[in-house]
C-alpha positions as CSV (number, residue, x, y, z in Angstrom):
1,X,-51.8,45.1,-15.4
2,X,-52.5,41.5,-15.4
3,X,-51.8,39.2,-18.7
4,X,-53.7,36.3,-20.0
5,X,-51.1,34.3,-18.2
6,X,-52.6,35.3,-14.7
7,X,-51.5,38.4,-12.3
8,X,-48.5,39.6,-12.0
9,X,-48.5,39.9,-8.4
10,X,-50.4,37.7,-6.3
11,X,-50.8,40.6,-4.2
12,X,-53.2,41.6,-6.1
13,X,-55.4,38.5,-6.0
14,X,-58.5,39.6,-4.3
15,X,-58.7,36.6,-2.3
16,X,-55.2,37.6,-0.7
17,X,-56.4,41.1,0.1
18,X,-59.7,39.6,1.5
19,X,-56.9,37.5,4.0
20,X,-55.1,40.4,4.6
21,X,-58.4,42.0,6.0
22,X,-59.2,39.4,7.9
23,X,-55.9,39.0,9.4
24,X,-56.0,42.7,10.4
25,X,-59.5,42.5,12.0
26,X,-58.3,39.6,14.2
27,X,-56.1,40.2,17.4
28,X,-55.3,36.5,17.8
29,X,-54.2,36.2,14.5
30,X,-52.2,39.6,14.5
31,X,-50.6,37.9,17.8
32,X,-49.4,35.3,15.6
33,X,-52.0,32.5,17.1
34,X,-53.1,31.8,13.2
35,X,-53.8,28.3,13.5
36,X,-55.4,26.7,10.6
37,X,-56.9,29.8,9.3
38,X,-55.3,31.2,6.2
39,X,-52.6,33.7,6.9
40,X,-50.8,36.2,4.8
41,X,-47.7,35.4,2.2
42,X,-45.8,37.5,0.0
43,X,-46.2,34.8,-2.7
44,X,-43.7,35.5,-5.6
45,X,-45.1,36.7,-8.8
46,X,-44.5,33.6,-11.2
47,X,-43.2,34.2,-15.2
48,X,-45.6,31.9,-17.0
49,X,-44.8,30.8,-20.3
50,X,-47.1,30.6,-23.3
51,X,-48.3,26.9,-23.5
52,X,-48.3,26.6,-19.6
53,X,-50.9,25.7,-17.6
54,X,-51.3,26.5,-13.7
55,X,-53.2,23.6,-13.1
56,X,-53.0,24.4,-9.3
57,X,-51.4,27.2,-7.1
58,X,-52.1,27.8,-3.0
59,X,-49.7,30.3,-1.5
60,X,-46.2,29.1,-2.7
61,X,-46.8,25.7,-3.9
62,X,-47.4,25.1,-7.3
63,X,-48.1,22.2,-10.0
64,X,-47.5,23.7,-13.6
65,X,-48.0,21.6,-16.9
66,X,-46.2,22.4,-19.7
67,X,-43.2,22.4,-22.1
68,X,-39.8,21.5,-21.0
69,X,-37.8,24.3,-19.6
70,X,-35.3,24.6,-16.2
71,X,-35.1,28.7,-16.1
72,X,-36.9,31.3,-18.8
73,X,-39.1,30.7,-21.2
74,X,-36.4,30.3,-23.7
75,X,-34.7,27.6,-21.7
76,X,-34.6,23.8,-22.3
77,X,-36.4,21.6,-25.1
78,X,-39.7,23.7,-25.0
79,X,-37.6,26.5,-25.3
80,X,-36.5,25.8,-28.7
81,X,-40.0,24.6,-29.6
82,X,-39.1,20.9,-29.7
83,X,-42.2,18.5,-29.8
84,X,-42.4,15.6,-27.4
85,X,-40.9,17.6,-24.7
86,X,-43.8,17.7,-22.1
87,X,-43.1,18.5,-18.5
88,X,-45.0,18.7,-15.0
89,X,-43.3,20.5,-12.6
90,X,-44.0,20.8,-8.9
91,X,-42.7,23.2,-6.7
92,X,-43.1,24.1,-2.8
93,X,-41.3,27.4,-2.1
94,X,-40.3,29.6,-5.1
95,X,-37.6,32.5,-5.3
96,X,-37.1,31.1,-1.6
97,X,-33.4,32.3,-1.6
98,X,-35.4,35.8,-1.2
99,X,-35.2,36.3,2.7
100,X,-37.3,39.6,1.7
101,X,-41.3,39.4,0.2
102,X,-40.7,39.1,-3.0
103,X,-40.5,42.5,-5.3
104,X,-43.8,42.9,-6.8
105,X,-42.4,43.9,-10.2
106,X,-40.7,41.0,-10.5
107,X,-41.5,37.9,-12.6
108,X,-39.7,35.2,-11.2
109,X,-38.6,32.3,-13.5
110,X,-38.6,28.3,-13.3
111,X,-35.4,28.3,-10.9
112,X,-33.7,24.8,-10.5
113,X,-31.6,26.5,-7.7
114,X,-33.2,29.0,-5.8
115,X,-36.3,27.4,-5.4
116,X,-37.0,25.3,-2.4
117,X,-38.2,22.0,-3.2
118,X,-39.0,20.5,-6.8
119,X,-40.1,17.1,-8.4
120,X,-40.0,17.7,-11.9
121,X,-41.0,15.2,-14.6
122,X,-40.2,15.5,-18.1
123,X,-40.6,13.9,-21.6
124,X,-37.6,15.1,-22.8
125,X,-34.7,17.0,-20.8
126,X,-30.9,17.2,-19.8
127,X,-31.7,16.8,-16.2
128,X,-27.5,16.7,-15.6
129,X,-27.2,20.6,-16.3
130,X,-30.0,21.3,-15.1
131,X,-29.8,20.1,-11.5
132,X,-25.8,21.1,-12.5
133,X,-24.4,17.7,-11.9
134,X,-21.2,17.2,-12.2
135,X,-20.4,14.0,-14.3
136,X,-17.3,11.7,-13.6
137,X,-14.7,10.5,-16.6
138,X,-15.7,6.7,-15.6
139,X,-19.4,6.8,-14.8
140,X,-22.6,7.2,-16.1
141,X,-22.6,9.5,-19.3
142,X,-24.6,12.7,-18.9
143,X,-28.4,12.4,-19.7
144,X,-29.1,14.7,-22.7
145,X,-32.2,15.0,-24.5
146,X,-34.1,12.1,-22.1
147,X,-37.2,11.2,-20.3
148,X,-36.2,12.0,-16.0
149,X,-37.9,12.6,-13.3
150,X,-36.1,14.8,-10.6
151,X,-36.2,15.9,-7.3
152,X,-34.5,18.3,-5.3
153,X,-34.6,19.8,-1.8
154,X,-32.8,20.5,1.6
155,X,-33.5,17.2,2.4
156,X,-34.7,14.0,0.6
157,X,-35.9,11.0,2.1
158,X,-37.0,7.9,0.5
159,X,-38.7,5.7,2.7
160,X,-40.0,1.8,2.1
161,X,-41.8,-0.6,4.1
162,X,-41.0,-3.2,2.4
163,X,-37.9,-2.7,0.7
164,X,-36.7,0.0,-1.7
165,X,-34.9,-1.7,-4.9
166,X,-32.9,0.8,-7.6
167,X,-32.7,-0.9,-10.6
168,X,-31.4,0.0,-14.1
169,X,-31.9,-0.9,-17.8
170,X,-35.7,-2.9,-17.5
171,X,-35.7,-2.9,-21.0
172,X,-33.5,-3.1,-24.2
173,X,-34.7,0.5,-25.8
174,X,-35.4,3.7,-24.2
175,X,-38.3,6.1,-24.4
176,X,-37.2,7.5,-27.6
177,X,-37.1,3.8,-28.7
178,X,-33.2,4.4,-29.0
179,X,-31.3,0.8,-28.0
180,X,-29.0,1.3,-24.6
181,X,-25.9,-0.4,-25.3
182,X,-24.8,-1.4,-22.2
183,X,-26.3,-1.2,-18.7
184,X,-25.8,1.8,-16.9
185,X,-24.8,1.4,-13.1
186,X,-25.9,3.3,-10.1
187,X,-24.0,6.0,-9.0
188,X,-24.2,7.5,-5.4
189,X,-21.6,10.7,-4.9
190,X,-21.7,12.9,-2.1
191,X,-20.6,16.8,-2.5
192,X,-21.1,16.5,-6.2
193,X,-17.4,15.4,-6.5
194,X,-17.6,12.4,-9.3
195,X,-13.3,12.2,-9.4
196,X,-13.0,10.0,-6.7
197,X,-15.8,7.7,-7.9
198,X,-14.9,4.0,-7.1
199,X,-16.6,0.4,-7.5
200,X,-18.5,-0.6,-4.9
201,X,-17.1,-3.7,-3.4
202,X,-19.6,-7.2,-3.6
203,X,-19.7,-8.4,0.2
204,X,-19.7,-11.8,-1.0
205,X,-16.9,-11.8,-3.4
206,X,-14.9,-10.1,-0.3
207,X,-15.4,-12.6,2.2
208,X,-14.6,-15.6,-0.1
209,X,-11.2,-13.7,-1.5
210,X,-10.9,-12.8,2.4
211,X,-11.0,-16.7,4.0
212,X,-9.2,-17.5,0.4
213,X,-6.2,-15.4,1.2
214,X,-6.2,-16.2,5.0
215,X,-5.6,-19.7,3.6
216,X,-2.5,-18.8,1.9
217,X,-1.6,-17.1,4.7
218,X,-1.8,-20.0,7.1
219,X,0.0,-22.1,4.2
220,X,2.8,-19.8,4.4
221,X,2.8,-19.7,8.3
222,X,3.0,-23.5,8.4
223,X,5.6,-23.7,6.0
224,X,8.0,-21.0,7.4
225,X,7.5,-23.1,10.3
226,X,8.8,-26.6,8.8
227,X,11.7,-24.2,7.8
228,X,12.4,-22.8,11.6
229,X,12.7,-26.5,12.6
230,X,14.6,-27.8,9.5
231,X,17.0,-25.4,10.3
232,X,16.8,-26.1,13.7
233,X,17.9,-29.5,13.0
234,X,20.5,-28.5,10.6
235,X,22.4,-26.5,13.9
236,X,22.0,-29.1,16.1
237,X,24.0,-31.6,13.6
238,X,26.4,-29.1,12.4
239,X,26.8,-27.9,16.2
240,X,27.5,-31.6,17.4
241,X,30.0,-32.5,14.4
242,X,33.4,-32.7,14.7
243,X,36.1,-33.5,12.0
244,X,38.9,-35.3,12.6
245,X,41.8,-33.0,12.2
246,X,45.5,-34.5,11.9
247,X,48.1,-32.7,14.4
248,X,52.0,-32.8,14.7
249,X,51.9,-34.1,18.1
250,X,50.9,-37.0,17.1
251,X,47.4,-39.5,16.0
252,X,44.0,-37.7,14.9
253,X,42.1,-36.3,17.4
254,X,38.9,-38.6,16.9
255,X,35.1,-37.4,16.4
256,X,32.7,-36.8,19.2
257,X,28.7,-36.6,19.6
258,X,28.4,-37.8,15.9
259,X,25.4,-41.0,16.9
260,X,22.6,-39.0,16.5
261,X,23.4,-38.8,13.0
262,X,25.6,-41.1,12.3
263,X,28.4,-38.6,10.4
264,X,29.1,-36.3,8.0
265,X,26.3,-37.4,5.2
266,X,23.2,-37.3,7.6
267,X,24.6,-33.3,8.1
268,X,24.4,-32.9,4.5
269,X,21.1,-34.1,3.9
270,X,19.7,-32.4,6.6
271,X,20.5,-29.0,4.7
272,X,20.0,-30.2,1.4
273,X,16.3,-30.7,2.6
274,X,16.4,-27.0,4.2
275,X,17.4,-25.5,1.5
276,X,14.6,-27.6,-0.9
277,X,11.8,-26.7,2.0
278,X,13.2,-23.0,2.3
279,X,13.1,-22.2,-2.1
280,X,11.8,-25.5,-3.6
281,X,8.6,-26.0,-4.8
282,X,6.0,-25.9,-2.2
283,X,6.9,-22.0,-0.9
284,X,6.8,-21.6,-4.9
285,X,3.5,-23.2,-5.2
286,X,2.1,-20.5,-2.2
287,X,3.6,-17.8,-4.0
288,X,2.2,-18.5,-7.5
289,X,-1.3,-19.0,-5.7
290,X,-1.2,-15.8,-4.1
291,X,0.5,-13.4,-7.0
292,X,-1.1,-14.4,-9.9
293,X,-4.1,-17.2,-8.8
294,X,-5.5,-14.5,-5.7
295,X,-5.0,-11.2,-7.8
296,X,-6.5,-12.5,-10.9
297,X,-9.3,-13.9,-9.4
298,X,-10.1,-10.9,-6.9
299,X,-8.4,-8.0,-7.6
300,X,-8.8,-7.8,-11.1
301,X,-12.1,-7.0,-13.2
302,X,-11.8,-9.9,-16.0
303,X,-11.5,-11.9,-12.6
304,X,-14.1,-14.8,-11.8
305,X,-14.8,-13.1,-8.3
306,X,-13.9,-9.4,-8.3
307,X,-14.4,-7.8,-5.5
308,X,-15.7,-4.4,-6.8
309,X,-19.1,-3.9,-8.9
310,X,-18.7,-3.7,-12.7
311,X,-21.8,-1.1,-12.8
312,X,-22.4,0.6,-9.2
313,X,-20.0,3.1,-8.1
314,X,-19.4,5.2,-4.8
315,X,-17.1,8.3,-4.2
């Protein structure tokens, strides 16, 4: 018996039975050459709540306007009779987890899983649970009690012309005229796992900390190699000294291949200048620059050109 909510089971539709007979009556259509000609569906038999209205059905797509609510009647902010919690829902493909038709003595609720595909707009919801999110420790908090619009399917596709821009916080104040105290990022995670959600990295902040530390880099290159030939130097003067050494035969045996520099105290400076070049101050300066001046500035997020977002996150 049918309610004041509509049938039951669209089977029962007289228009669907007229189909049916039609269908039957045809031998191209029985051959499965339908065409654009209405054919046959075992449309689910939909559980409308009080307060709903079908504002358009064909088959198994559906536009319903109503209260908010993600599964029974009891379910979500119209559920519990809240006011300013209207809802529009449309839907292409209902109980299609049902391989079967549908059993007619079954009222099939709102189902944010099971059914097909969904864009469903709402004055007031907690869009999170009900699509089941999962909500990581460091991103956005879970929407509860909020304006959303949301859309589910196998596949979505978004597709612009001209450009396609996601952009957050427009305004100071939400649609409950509650203030939002800090803007919210973007978030985008695949496989509904939030824990490895990380910063997006700025593509310009990367290249200028990348040519920044290839700099350092090439400082430190160039000075290890004022070192190689300091030292160089220092084995070529210690490898063509030689001290005069007293012996009990008789005089000193004199010094040899000392002109180049002169003695003993060119030797001396020579290393003294290595050892300033290898640990003085400009190998110092480099290593200041690059521990604390490159990982403060880039690594860090108080830093002047971080290299990840401080809003947008990606797993």
């Amino acid at each position: 018996m049918a309610s004041i909510f509509g049938p039951e089971n669209p089977n029962k539709n007289p228009r669907n039975q007229d189909v049916e007979k039609h269908v039957g009556r045809n031998p191209a259509l029985t051959a499965g050459v339908v065409f654009s000609m209405d054919d046959p569906e075992h449309t689910p038999a939909w559980n409308r709540c009080e307060g709903e209205q079908l504002l358009g059905q064909y088959k198994n797509s559906w536009i319903v306007l109503g209260h908010d609510r993600f599964a029974s009647c009891h379910s979500g902010y119209g559920g519990r009779g809240s006011h300013r919690a209207s809802s529009i829902d449309l839907v292409a493909g209902r109980a299609s987890y049902t391989t079967d038709k549908p059993d007619k003595d079954i009222l099939y609720d709102t189902n944010f899983k099971t059914d097909a595909a969904r864009v469903y707009i709402s004055q007031r919801a907690d869009i999170d649970r009900y699509f089941n999110l999962d909500i990581a420790a460091n991103g956005n908090s879970n929407s509860i009690g909020r304006s959303c619009v949301g859309i589910k399917a196998d596949a979505v596709r978004i597709v612009g012309r001209e450009g396609i821009k996601f952009v957050t916080r427009t305004e100071s104040k939400n649609s409950l005229k509650g203030k939002i105290e800090k803007v919210p990022g973007i978030e985008i995670i695949a496989g509904n796992d939030p824990d490895d959600l990380q910063p997006m990295v700025k593509a310009d902040n990367l290249a200028r900390g990348l040519q920044k530390l290839a700099d350092l880099i090439a400082q430190i290159v160039w000075d290890i190699k004022l070192t190689h030939i300091a030292i160089k130097e220092v084995n070529r003067a210690v490898g063509q000294h030689i001290h005069v050494v007293p012996t009990a035969i008789g005089p000193s045996v004199s010094s040899i291949g000392l002109s180049p520099y002169g003695g003993p105290l060119p030797v001396a400076s020579t290393m003294a200048n290595t050892i300033i070049k290898f640990s003085g101050n400009d190998l110092s300066a480099v290593s200041k620059r690059l521990g604390i001046g490159w990982k403060t500035t880039y690594t860090r997020p108080m830093g002047q050109y971080y290299l990840g977002s401080h809003f947008n996150k990606v797993n």
